[in-house]
PyMOL CGO cylinders between C-alpha atoms (Angstrom):
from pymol import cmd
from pymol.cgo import CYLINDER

trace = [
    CYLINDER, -218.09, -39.46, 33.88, -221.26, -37.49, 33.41, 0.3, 1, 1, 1, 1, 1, 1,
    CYLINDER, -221.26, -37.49, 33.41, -222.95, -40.72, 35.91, 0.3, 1, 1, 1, 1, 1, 1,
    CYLINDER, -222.95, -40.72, 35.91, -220.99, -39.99, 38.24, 0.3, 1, 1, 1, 1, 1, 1,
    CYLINDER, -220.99, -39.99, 38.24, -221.20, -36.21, 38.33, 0.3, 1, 1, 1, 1, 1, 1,
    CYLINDER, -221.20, -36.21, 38.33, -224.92, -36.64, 38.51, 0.3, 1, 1, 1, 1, 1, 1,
    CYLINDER, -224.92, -36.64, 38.51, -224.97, -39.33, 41.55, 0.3, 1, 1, 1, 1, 1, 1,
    CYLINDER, -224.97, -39.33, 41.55, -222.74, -36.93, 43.37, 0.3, 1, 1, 1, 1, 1, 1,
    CYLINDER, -222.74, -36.93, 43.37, -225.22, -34.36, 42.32, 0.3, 1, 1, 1, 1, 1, 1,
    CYLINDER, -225.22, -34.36, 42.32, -227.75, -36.14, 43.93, 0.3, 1, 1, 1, 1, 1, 1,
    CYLINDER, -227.75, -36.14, 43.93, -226.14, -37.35, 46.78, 0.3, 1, 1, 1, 1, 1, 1,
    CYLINDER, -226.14, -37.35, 46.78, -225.16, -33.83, 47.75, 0.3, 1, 1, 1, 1, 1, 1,
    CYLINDER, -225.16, -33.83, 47.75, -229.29, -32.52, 47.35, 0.3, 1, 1, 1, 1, 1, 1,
    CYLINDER, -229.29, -32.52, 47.35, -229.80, -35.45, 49.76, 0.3, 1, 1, 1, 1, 1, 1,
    CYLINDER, -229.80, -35.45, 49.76, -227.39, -34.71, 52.23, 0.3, 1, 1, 1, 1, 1, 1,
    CYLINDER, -227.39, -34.71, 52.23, -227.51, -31.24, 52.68, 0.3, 1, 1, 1, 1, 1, 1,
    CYLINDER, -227.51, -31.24, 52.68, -230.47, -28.99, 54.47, 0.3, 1, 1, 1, 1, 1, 1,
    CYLINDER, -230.47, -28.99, 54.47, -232.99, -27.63, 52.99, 0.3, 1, 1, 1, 1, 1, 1,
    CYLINDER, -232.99, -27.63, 52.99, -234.69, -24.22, 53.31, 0.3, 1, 1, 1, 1, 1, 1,
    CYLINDER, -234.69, -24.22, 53.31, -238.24, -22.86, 53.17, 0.3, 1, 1, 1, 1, 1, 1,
    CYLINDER, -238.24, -22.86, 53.17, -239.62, -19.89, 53.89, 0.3, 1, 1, 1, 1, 1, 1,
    CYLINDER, -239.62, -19.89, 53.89, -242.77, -18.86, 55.01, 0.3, 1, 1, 1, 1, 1, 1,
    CYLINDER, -242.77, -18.86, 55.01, -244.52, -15.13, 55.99, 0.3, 1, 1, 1, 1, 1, 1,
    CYLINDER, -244.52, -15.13, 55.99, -246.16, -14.66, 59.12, 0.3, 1, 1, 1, 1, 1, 1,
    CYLINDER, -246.16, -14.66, 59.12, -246.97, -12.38, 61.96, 0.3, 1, 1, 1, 1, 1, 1,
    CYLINDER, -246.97, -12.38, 61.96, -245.63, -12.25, 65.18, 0.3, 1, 1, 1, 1, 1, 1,
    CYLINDER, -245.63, -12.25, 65.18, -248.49, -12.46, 68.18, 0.3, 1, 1, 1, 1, 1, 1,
    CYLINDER, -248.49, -12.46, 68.18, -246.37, -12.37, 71.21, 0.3, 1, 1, 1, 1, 1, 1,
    CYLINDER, -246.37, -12.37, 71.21, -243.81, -14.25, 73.71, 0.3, 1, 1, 1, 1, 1, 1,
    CYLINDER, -243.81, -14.25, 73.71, -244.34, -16.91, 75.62, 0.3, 1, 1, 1, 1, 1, 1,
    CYLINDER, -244.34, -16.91, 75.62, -241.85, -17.77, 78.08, 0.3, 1, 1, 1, 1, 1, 1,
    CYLINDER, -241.85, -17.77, 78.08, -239.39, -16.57, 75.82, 0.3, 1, 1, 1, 1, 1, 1,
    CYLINDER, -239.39, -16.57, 75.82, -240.43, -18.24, 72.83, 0.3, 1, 1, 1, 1, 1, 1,
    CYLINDER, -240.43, -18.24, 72.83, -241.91, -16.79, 70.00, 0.3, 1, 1, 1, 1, 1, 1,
    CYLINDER, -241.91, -16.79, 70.00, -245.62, -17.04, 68.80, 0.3, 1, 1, 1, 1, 1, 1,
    CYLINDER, -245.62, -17.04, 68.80, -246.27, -16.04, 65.08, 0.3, 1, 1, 1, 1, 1, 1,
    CYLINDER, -246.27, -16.04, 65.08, -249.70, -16.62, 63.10, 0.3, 1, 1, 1, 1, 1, 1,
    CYLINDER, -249.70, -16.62, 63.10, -248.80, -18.30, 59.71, 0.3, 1, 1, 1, 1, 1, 1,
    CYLINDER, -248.80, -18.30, 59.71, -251.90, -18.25, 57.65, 0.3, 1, 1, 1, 1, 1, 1,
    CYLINDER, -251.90, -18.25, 57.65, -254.44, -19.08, 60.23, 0.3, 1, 1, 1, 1, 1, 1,
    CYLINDER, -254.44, -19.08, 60.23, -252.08, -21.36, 62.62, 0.3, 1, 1, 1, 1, 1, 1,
    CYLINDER, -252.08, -21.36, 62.62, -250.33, -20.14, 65.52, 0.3, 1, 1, 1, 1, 1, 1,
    CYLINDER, -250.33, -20.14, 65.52, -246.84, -21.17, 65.64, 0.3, 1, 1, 1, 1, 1, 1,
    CYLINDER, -246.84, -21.17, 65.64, -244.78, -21.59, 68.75, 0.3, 1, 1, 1, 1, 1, 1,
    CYLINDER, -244.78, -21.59, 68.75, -240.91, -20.90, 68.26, 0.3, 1, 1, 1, 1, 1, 1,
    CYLINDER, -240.91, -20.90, 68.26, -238.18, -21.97, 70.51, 0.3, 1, 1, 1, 1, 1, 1,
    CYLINDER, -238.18, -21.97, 70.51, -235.66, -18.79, 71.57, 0.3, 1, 1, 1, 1, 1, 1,
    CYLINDER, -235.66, -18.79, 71.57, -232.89, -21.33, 71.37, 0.3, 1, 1, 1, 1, 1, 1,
    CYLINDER, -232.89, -21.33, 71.37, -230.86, -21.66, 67.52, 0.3, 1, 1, 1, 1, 1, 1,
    CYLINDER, -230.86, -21.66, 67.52, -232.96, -19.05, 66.64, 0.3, 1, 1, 1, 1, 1, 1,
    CYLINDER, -232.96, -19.05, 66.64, -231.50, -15.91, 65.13, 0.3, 1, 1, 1, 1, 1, 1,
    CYLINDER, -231.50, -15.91, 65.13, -233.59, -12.52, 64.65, 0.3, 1, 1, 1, 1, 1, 1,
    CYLINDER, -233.59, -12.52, 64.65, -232.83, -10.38, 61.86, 0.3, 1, 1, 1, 1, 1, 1,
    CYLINDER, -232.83, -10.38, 61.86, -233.97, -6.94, 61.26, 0.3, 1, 1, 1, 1, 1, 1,
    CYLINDER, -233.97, -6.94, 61.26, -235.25, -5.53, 58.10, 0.3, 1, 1, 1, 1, 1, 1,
    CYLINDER, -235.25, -5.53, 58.10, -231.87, -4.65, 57.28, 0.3, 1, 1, 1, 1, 1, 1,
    CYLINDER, -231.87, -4.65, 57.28, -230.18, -8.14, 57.72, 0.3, 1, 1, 1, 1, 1, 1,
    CYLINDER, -230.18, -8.14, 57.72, -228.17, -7.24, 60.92, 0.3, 1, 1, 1, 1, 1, 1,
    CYLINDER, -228.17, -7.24, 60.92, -228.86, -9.68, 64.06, 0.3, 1, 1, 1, 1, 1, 1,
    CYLINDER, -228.86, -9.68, 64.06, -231.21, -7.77, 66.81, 0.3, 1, 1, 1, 1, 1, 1,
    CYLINDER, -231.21, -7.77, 66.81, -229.54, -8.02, 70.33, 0.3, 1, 1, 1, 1, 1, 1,
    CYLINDER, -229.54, -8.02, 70.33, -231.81, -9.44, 73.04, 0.3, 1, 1, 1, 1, 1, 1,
    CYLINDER, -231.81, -9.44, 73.04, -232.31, -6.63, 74.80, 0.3, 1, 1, 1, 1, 1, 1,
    CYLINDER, -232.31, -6.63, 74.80, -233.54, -4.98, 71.82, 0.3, 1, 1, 1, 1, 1, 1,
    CYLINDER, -233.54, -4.98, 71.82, -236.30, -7.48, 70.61, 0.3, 1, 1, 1, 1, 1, 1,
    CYLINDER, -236.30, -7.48, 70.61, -239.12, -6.00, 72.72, 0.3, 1, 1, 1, 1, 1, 1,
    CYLINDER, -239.12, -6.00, 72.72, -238.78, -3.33, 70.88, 0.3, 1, 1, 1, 1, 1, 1,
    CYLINDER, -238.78, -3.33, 70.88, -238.73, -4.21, 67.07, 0.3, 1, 1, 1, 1, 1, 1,
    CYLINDER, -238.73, -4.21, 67.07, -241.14, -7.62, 67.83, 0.3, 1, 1, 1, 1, 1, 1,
    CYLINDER, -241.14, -7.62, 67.83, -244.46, -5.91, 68.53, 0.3, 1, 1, 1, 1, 1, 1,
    CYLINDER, -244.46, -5.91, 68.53, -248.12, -7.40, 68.22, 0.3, 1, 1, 1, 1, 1, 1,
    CYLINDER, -248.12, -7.40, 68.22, -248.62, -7.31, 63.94, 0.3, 1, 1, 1, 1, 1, 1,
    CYLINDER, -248.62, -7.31, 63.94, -244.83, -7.04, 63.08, 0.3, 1, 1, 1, 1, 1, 1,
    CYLINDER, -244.83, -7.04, 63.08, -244.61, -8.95, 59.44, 0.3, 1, 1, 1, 1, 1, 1,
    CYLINDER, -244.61, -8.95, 59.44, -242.21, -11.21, 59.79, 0.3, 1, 1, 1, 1, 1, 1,
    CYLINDER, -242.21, -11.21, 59.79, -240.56, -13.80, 57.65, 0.3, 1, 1, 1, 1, 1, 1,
    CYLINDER, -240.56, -13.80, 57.65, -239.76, -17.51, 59.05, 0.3, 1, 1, 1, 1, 1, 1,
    CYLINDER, -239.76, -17.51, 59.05, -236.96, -19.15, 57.37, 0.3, 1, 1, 1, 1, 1, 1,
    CYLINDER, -236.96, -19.15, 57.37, -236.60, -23.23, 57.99, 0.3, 1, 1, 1, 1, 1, 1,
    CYLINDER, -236.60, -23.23, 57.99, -233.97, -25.54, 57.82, 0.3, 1, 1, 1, 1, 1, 1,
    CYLINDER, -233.97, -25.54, 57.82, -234.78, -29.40, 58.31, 0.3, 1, 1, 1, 1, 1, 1,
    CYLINDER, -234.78, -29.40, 58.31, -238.58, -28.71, 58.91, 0.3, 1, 1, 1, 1, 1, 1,
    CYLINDER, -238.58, -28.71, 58.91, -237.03, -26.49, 61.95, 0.3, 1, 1, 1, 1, 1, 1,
    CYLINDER, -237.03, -26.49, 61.95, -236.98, -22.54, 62.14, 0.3, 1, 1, 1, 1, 1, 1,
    CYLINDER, -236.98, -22.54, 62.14, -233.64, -21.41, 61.91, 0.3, 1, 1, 1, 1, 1, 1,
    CYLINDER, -233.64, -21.41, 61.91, -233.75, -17.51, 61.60, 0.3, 1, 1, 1, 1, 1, 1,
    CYLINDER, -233.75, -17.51, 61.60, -237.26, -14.77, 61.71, 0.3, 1, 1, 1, 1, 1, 1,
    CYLINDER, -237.26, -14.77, 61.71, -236.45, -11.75, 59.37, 0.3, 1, 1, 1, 1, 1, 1,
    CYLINDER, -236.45, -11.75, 59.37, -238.36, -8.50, 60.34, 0.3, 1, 1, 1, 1, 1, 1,
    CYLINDER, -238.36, -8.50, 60.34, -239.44, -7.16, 57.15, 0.3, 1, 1, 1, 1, 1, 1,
    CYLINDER, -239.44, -7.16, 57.15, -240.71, -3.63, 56.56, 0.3, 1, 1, 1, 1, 1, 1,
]
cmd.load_cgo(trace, "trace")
């Protein structure tokens, strides 16, 4: 019993996504993709499957990210599969 609760355990670490975070800094757009300095690397981030979160948690509406993504804005990068699935404005 307790084998078999630990292989499906396992199986189900395996199988499902995992996510990472990582703090950065957002630089700029690029042809509507998103550049943020992580450490000392530049990152390029696809627009698309990308969700943007303000500090409070809500999703920022397109028309709105110009303003809240400025030059310096801290910024959180969360990853799912070695891809970026959300940035998180933080305070």
């Amino acid at each position: 019993m307790l084998r078999a609760f630990v292989a499906a355990l396992l199986a189900l670490a395996i199988f499902s996504g995992t996510l990472a975070a990582a703090d950065g800094v957002f630089v700029r757009f690029e042809n509507h993709d998103y550049v943020v300095k992580v450490g000392d690397k530049e990152q390029t981030i696809s627009h698309r499957h990308v969700k943007v979160l303000d500090a409070t948690g809500n999703e920022v509406p397109v028309q709105q990210l110009g303003e809240l993504l400025k030059k310096d804005t801290k910024v959180e990068l969360v990853e799912k599969d070695g891809k970026v699935v959300e940035i998180k404005i933080k305070k």
